[in-house]
mmCIF file of the C-alpha atoms, coordinates in Angstrom:
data_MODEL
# 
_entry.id   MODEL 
# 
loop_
_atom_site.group_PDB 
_atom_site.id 
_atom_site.type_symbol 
_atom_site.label_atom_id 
_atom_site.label_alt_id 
_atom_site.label_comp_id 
_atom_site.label_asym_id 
_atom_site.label_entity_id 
_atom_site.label_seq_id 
_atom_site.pdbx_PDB_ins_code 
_atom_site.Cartn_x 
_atom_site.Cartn_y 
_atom_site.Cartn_z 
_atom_site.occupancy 
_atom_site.B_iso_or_equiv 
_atom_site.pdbx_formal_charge 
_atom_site.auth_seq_id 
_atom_site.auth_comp_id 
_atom_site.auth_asym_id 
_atom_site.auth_atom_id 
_atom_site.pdbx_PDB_model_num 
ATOM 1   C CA . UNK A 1 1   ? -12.992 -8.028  -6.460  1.00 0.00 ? 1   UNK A CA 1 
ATOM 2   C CA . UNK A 1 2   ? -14.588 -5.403  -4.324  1.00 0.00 ? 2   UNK A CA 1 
ATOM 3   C CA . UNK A 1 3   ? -12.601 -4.207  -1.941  1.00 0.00 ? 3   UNK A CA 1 
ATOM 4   C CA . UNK A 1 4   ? -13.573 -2.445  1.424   1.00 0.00 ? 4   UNK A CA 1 
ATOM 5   C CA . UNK A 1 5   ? -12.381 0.804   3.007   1.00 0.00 ? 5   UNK A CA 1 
ATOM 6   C CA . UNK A 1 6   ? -9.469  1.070   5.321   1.00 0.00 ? 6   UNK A CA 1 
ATOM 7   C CA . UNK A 1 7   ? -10.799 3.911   7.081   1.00 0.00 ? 7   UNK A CA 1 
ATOM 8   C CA . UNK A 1 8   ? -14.462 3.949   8.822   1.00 0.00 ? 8   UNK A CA 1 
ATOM 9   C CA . UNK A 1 9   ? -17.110 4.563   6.139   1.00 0.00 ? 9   UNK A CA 1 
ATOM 10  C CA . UNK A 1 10  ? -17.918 7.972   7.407   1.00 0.00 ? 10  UNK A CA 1 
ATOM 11  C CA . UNK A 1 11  ? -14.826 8.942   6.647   1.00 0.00 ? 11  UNK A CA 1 
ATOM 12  C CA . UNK A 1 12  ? -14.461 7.607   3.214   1.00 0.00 ? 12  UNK A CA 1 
ATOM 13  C CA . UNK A 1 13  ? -17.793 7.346   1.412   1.00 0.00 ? 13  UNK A CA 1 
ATOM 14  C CA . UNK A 1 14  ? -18.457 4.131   -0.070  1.00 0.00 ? 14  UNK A CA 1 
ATOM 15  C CA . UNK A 1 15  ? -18.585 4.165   -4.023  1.00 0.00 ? 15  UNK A CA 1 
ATOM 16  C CA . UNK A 1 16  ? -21.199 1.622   -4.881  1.00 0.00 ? 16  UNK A CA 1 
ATOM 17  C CA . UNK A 1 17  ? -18.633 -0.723  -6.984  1.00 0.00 ? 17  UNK A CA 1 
ATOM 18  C CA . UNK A 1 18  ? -14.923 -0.691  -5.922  1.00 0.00 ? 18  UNK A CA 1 
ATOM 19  C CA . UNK A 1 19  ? -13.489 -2.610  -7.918  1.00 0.00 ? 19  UNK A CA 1 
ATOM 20  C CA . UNK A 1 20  ? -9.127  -3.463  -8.351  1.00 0.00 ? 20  UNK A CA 1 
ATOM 21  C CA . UNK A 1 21  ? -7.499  -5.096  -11.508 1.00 0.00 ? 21  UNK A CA 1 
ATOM 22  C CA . UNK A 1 22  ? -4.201  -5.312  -12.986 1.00 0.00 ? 22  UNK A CA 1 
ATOM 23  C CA . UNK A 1 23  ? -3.043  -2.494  -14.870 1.00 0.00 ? 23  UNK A CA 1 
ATOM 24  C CA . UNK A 1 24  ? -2.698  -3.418  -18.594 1.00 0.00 ? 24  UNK A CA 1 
ATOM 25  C CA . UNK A 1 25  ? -1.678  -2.027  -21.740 1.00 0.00 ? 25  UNK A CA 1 
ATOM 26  C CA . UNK A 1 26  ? -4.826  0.006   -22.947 1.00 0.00 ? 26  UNK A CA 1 
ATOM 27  C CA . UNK A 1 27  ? -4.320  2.345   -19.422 1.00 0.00 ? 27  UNK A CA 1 
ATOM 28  C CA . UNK A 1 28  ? -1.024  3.523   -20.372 1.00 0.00 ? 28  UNK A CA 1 
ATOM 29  C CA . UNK A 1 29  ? -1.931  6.563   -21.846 1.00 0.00 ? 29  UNK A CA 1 
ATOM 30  C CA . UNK A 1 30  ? -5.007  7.707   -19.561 1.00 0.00 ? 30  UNK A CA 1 
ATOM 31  C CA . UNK A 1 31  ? -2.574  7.049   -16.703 1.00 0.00 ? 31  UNK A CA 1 
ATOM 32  C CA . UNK A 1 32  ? 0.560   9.364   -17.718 1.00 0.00 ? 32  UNK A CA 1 
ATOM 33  C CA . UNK A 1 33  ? -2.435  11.911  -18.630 1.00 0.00 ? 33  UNK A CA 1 
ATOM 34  C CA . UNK A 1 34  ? -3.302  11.444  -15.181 1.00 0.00 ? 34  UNK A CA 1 
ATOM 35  C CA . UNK A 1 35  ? 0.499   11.957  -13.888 1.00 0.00 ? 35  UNK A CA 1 
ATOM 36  C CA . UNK A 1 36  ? 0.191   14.936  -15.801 1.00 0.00 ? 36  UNK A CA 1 
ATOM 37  C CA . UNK A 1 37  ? -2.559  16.538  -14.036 1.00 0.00 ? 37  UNK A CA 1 
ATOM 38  C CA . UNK A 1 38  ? -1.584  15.070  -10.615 1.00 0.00 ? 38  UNK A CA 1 
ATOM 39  C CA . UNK A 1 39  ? 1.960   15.946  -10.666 1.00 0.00 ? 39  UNK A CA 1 
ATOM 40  C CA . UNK A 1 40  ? 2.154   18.782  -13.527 1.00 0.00 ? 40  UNK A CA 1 
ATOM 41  C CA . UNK A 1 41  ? 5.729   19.533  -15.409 1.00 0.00 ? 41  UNK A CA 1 
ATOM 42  C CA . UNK A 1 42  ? 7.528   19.294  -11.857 1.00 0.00 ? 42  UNK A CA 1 
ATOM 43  C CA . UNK A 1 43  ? 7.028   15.267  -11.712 1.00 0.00 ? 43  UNK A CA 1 
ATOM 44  C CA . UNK A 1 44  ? 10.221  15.001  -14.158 1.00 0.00 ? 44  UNK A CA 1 
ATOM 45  C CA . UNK A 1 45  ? 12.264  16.347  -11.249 1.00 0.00 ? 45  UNK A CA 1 
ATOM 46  C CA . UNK A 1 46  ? 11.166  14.520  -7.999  1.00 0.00 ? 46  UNK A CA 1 
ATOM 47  C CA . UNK A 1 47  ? 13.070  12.636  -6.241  1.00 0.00 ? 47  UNK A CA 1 
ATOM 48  C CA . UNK A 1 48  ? 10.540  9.488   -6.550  1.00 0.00 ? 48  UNK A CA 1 
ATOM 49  C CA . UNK A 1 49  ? 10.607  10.194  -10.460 1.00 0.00 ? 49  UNK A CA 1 
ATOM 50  C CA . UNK A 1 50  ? 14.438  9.754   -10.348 1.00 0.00 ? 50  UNK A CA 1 
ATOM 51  C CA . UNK A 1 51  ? 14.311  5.790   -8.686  1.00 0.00 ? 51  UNK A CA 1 
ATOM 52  C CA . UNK A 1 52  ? 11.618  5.174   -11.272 1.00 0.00 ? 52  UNK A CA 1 
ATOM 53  C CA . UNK A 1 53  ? 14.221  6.279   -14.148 1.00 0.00 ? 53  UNK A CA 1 
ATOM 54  C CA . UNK A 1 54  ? 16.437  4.268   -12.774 1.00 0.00 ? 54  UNK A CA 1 
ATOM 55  C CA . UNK A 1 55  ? 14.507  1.158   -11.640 1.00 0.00 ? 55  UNK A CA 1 
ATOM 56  C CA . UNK A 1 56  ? 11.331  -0.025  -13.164 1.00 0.00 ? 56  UNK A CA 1 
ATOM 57  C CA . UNK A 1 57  ? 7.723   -0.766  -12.102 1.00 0.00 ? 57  UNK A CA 1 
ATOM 58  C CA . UNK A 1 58  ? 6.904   -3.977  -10.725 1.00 0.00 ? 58  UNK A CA 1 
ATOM 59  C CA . UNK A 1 59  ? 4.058   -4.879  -13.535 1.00 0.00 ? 59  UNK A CA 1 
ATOM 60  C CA . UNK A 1 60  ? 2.929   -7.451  -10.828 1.00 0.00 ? 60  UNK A CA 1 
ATOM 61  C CA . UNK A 1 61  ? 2.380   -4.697  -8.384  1.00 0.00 ? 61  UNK A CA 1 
ATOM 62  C CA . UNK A 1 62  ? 0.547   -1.845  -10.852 1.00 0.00 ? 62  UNK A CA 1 
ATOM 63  C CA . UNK A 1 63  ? -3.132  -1.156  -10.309 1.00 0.00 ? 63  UNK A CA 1 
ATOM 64  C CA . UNK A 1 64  ? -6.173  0.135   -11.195 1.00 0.00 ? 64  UNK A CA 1 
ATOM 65  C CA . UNK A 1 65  ? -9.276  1.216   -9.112  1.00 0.00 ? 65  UNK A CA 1 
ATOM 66  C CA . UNK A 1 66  ? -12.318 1.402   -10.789 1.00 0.00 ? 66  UNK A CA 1 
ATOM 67  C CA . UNK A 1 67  ? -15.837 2.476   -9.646  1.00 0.00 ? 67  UNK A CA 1 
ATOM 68  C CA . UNK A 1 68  ? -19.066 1.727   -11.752 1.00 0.00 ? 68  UNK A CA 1 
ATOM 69  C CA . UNK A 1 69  ? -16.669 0.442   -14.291 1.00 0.00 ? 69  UNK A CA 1 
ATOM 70  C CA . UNK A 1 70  ? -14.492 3.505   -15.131 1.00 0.00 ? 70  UNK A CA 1 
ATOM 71  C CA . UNK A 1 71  ? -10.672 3.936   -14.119 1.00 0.00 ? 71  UNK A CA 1 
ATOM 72  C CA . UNK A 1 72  ? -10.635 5.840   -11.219 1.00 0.00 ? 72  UNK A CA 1 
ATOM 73  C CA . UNK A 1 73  ? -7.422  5.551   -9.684  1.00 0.00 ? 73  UNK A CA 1 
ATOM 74  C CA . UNK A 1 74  ? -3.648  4.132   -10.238 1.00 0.00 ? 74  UNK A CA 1 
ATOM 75  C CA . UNK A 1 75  ? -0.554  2.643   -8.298  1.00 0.00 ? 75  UNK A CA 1 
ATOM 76  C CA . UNK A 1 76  ? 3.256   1.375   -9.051  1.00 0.00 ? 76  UNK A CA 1 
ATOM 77  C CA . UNK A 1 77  ? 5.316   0.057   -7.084  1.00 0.00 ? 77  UNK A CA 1 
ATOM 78  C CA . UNK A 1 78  ? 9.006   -0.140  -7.853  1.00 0.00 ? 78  UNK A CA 1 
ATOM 79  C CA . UNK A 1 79  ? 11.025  -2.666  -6.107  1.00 0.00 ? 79  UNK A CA 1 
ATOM 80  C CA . UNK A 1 80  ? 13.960  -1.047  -4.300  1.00 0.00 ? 80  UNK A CA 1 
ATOM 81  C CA . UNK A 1 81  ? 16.580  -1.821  -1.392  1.00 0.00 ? 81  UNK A CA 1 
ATOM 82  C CA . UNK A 1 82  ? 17.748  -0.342  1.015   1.00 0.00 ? 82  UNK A CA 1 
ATOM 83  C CA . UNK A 1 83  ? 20.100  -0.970  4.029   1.00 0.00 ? 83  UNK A CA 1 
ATOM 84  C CA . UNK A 1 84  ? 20.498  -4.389  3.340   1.00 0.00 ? 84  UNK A CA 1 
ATOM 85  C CA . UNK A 1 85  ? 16.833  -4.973  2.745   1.00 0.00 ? 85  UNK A CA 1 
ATOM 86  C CA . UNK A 1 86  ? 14.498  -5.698  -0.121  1.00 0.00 ? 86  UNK A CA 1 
ATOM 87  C CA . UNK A 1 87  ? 11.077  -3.411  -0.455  1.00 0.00 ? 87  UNK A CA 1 
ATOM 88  C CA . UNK A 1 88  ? 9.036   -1.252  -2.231  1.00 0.00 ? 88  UNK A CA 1 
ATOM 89  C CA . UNK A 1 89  ? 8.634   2.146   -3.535  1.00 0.00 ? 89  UNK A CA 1 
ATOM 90  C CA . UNK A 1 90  ? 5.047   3.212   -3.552  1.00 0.00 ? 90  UNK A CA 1 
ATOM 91  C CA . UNK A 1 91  ? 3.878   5.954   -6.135  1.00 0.00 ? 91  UNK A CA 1 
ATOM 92  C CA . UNK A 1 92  ? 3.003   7.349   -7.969  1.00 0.00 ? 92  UNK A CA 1 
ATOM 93  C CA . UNK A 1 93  ? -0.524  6.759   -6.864  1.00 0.00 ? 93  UNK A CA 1 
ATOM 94  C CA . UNK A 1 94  ? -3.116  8.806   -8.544  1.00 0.00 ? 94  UNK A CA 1 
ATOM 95  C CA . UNK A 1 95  ? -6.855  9.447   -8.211  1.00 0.00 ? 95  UNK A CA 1 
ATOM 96  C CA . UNK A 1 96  ? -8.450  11.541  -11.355 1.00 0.00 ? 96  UNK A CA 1 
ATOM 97  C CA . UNK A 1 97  ? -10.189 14.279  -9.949  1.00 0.00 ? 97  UNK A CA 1 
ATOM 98  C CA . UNK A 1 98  ? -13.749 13.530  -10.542 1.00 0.00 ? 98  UNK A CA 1 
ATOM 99  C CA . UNK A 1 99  ? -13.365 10.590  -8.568  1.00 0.00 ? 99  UNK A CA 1 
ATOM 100 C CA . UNK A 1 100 ? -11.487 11.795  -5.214  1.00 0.00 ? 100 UNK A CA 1 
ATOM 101 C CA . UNK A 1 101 ? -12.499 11.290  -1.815  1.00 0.00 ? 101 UNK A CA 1 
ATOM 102 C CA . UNK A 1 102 ? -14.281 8.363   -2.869  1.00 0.00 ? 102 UNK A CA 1 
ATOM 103 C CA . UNK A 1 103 ? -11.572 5.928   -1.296  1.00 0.00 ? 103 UNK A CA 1 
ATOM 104 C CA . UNK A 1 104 ? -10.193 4.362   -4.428  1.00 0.00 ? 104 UNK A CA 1 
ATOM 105 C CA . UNK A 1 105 ? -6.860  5.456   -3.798  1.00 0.00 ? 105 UNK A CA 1 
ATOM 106 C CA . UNK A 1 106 ? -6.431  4.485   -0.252  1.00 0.00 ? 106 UNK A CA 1 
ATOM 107 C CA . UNK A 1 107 ? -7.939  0.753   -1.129  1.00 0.00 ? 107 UNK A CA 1 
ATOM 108 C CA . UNK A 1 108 ? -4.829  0.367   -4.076  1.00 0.00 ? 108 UNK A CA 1 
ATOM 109 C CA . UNK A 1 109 ? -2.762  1.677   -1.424  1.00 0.00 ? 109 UNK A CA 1 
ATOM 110 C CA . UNK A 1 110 ? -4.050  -1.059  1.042   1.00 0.00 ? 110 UNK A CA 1 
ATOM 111 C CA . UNK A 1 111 ? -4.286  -3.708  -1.726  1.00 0.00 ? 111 UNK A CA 1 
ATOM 112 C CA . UNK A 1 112 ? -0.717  -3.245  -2.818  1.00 0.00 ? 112 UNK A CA 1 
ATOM 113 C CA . UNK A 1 113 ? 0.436   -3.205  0.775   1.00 0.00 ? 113 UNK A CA 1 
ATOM 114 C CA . UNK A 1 114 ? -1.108  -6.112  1.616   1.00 0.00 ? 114 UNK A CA 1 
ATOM 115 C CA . UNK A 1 115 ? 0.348   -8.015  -1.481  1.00 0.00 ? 115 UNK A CA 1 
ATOM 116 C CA . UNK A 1 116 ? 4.341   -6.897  -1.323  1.00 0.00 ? 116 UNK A CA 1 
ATOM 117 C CA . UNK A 1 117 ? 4.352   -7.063  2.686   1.00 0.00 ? 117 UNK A CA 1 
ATOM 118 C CA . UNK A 1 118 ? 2.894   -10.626 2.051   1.00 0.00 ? 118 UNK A CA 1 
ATOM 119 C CA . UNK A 1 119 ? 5.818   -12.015 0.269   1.00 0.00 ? 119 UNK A CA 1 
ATOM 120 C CA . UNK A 1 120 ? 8.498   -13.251 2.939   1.00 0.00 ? 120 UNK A CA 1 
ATOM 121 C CA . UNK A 1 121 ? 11.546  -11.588 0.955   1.00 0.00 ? 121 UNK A CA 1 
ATOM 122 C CA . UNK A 1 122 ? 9.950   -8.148  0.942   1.00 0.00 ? 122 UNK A CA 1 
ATOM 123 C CA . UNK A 1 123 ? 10.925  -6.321  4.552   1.00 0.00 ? 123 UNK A CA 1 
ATOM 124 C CA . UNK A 1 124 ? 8.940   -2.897  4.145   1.00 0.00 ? 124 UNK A CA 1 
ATOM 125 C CA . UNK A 1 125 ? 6.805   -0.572  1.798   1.00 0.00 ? 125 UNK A CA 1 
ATOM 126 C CA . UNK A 1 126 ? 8.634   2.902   1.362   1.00 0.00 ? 126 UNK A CA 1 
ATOM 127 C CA . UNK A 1 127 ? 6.902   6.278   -0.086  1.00 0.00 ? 127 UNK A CA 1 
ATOM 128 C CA . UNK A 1 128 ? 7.331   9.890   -0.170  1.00 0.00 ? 128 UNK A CA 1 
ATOM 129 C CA . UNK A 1 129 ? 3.810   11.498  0.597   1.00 0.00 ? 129 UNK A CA 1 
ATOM 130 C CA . UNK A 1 130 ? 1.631   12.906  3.458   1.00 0.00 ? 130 UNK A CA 1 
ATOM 131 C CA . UNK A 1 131 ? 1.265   11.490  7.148   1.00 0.00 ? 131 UNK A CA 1 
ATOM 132 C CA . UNK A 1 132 ? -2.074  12.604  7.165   1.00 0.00 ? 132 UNK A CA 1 
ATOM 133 C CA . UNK A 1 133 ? -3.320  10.819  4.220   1.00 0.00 ? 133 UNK A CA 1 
ATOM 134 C CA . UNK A 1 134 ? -0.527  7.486   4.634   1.00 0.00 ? 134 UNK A CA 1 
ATOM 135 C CA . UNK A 1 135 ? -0.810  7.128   8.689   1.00 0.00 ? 135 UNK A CA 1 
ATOM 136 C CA . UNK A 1 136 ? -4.206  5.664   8.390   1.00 0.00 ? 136 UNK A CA 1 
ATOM 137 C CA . UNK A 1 137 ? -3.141  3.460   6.103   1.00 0.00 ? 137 UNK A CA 1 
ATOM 138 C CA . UNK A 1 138 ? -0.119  1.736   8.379   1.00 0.00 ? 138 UNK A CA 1 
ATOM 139 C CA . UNK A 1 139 ? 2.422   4.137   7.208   1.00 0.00 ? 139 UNK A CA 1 
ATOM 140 C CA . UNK A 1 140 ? 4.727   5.830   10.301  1.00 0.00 ? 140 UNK A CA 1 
ATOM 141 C CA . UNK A 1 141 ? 7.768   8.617   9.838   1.00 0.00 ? 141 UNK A CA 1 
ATOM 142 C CA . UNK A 1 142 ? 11.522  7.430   9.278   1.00 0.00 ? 142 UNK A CA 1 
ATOM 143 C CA . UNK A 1 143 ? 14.249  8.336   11.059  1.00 0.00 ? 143 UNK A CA 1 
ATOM 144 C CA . UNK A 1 144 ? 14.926  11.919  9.215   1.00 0.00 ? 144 UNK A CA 1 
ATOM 145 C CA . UNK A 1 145 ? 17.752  11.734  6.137   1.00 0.00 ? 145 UNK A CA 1 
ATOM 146 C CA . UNK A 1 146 ? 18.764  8.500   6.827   1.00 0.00 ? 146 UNK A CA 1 
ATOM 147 C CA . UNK A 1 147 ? 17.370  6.830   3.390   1.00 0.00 ? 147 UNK A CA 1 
ATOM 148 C CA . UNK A 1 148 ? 18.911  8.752   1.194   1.00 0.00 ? 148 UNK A CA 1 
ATOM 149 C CA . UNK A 1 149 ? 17.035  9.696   -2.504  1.00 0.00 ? 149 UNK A CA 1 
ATOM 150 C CA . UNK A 1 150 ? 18.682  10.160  -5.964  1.00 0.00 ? 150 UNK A CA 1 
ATOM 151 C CA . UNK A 1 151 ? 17.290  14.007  -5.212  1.00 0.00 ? 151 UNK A CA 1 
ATOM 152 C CA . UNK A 1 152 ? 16.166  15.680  -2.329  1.00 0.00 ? 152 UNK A CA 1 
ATOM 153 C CA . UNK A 1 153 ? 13.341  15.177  -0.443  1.00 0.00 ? 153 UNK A CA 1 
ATOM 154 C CA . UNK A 1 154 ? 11.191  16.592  2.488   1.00 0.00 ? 154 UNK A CA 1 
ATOM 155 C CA . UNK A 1 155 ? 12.861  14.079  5.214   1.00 0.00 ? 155 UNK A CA 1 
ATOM 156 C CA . UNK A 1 156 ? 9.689   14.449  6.872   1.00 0.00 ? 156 UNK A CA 1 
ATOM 157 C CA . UNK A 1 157 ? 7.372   13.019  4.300   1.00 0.00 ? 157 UNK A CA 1 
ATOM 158 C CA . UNK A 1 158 ? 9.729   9.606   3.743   1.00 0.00 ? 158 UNK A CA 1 
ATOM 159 C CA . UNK A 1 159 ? 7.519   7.004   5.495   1.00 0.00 ? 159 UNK A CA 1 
ATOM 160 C CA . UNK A 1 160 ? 7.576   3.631   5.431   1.00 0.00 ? 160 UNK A CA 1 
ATOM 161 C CA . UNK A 1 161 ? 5.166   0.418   6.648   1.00 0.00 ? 161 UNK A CA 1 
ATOM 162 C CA . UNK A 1 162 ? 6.274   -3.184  7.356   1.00 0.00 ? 162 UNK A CA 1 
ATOM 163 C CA . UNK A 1 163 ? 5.394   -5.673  9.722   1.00 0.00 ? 163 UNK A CA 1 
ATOM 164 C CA . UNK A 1 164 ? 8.218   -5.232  11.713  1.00 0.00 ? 164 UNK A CA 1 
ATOM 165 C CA . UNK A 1 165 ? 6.910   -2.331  14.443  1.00 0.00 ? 165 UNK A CA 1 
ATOM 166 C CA . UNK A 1 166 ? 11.055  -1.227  14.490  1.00 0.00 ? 166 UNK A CA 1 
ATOM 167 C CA . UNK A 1 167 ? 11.665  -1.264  10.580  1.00 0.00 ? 167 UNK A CA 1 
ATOM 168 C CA . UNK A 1 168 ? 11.350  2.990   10.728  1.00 0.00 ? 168 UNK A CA 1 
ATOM 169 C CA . UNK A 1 169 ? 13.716  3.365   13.047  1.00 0.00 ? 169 UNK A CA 1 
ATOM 170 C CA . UNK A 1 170 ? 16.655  0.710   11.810  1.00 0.00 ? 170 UNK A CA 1 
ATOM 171 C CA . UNK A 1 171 ? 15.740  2.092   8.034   1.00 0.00 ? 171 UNK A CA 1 
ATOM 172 C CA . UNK A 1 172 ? 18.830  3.871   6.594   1.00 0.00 ? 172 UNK A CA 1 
ATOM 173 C CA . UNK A 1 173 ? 21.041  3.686   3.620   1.00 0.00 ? 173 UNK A CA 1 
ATOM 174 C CA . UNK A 1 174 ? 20.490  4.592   -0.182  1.00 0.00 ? 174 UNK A CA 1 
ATOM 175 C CA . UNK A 1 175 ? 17.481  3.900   -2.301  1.00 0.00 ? 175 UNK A CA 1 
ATOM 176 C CA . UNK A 1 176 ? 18.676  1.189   -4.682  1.00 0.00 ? 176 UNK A CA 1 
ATOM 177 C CA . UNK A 1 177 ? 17.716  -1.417  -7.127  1.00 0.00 ? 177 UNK A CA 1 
ATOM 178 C CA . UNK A 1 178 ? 17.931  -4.849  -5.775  1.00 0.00 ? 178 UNK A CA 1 
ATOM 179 C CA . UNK A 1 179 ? 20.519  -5.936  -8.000  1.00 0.00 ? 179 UNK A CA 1 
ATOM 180 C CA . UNK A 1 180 ? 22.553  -3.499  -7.197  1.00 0.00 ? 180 UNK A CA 1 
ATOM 181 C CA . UNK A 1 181 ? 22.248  -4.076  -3.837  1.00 0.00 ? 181 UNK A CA 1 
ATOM 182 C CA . UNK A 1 182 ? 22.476  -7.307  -3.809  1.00 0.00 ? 182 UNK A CA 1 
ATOM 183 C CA . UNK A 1 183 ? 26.246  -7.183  -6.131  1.00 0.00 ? 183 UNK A CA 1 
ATOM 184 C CA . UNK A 1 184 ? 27.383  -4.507  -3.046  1.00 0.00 ? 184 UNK A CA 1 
ATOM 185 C CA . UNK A 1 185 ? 26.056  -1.189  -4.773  1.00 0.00 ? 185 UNK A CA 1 
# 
């Protein structure tokens, strides 16, 4: 499937084959090489690392952008709750570094969006990351410290993106599995 740009194409430049697929198997090792150079030996103590100990990756929901045929770029998602309702955690996304600014990451973004916020159930889309890079892409601030983390985080970079144009501001409790919050925590 080739996928296009979110963002005008002067903006992003166009790779000549996009291309998304289901993560399988034979990427697991080329993507936690990848964590490793994204994230370095701090990832183990993020606050984002900490739900995804606790709550595992949606396999439905983990990606892989390729252009020209080689891996370019990854995403999880890790379904979560919060406040009553049922969403995702985005991340980690990761682009390898020969292939930045080529828009792979931002179309897994969009195409993972696109999928979760498509199923009736799921209420919102929840990351820890950059305005500048996620506000293009739907993303908007939350109300600051009121989802609260297994670990800190910057309360400025929690965003979230939903169809619902008041889900950041009525966004608030703890970052959960949805089991547990489901059985009352």
């Amino acid at each position: 499937m080739t996928v296009s740009s979110p963002l005008p194409a002067i903006a992003i430049p166009a790779p000549a084959a996009l291309d998304i697929r289901l993560e399988v198997p034979d990427d697991d090792a080329w993507i936690e090489a990848l964590h490793e150079v994204s994230f370095g030996p701090g990832r183990f103590a993020r606050a984002a690392f900490r739900v995804r100990e606790r709550i595992a990756v949606d396999p439905q929901f983990s990606y892989i952008a390729e252009i020209d045929g080689e891996r370019a770029a990854s995403v999880r998602m890790t379904p979560i709750g919060v406040g009553g309702g049922e969403g995702y955690l985005l991340g980690p996304l990761m682009t390898d570094p020969g292939f930045r600014k080529q828009g792979a990451g931002r179309a897994l973004v969009r195409h993972v969006c696109d999928l979760a916020l498509a199923r009736p159930e799921i209420a919102f889309v929840l990351l820890v990351g950059d305005f500048a890079y996620y506000g293009p892409l739907g993303f908007v601030p939350t109300v600051p410290n009121a989802i609260r983390f297994p670990g800190p985080v910057d309360p400025a970079r929690v965003l979230v993106h939903s169809h619902d144009p008041q889900m950041a501001e009525k966004l608030a409790g703890d970052v959960m599995s949805w089991a547990a919050r489901s059985n009352g925590g």
